[in-house]
C-alpha positions as CSV (number, residue, x, y, z in Angstrom):
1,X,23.7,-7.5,12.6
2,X,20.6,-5.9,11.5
3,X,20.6,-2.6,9.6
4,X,17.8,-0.7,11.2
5,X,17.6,1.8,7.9
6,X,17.6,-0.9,5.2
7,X,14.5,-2.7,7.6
8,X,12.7,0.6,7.9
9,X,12.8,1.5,4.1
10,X,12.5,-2.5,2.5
11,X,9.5,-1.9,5.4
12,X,7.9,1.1,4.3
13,X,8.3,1.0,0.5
14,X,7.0,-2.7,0.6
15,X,4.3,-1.6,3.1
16,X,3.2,1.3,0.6
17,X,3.1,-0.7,-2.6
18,X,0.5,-3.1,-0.9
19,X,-1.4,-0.5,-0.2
20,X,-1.6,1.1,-3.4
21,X,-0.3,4.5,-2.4
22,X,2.1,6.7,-3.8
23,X,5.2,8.5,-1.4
24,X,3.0,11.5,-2.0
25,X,0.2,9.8,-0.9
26,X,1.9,8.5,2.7
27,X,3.7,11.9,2.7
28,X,0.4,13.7,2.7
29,X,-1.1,10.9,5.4
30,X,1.7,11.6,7.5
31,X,2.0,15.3,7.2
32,X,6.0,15.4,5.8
33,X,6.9,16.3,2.3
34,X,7.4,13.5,-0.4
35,X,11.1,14.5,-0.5
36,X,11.6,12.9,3.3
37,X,9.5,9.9,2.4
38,X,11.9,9.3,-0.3
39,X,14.9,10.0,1.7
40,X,13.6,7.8,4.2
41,X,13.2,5.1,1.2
42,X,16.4,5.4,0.3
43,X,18.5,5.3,3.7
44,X,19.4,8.9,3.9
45,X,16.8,9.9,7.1
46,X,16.0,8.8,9.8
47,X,12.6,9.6,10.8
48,X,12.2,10.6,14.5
49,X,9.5,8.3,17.1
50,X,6.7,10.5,16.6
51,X,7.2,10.2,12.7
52,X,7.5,6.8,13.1
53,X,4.6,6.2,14.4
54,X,3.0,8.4,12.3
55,X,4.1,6.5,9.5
56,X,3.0,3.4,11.0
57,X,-0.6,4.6,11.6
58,X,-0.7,5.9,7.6
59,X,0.7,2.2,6.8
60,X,-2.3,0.3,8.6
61,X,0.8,-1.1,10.6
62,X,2.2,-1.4,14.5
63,X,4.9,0.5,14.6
64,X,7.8,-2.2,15.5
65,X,6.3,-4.0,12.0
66,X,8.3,-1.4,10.3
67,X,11.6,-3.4,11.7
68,X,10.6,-6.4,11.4
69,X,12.3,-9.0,9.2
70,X,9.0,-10.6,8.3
71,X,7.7,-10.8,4.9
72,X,4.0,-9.7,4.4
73,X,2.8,-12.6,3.0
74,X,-0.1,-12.8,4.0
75,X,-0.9,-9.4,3.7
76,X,0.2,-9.5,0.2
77,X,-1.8,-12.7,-0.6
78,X,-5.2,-11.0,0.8
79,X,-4.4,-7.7,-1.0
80,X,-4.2,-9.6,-4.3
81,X,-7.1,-11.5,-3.8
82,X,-9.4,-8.2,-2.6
83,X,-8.0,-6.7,-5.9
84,X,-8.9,-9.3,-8.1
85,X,-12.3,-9.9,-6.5
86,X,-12.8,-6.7,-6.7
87,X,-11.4,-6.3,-11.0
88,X,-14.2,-9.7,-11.0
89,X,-16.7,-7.6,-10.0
90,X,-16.2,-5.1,-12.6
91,X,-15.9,-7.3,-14.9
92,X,-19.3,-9.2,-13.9
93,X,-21.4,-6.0,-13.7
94,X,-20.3,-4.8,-17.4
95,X,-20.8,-8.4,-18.9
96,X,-24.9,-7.9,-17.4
97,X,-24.7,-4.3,-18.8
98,X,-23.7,-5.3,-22.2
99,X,-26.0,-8.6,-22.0
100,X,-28.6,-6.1,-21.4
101,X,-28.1,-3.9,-24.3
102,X,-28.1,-6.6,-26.3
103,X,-31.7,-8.1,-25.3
104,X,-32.5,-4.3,-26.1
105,X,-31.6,-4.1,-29.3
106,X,-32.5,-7.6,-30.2
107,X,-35.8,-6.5,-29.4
């Protein structure tokens, strides 16, 4: 049998890690204190339907994804790669900058 709590916090905290944000963060999307994130992380609340779905909404998420006993691979996988992409990027533009200070002072 399924633990609906252990779902909805392996859910959420995985959920919020792939997105980047903090409990404070999702706390403040939701409009609930960091405390009852936590709480909610760790198995000791349950959040009521509204909060739920408000939760869901801040997670980028359907609600019944936050029991569901899928992994985000996917999700994960495209995360990643926007992150690197995006660390690329960085990375390309300061290689020109300094390539361009060096032509500078070269010349």
């Amino acid at each position: 049998m399924t633990n609906l709590r252990a779902l909805l916090s392996d859910n959420t905290r995985k959920r919020r890690k792939l997105l980047d944000i903090s409990q404070a963060k999702l706390a403040e999307k939701v409009d609930t204190s960091t405390h009852y994130i936590a709480q909610i992380e760790q198995m000791n609340k349950f959040p009521s339907v509204e909060m739920l779905e408000r939760i869901a909404e801040a997670l980028e998420m359907d609600s019944p994804e936050l029991f569901s006993t899928q992994v985000f691979t996917e999700e994960a996988i495209k995360c990643v790669q926007d992150k690197v992409q995006a660390d690329l990027d960085e990375v390309s533009i300061a290689i020109k900058k300094r390539i361009t200070e060096i032509k500078i002072i070269k010349n």
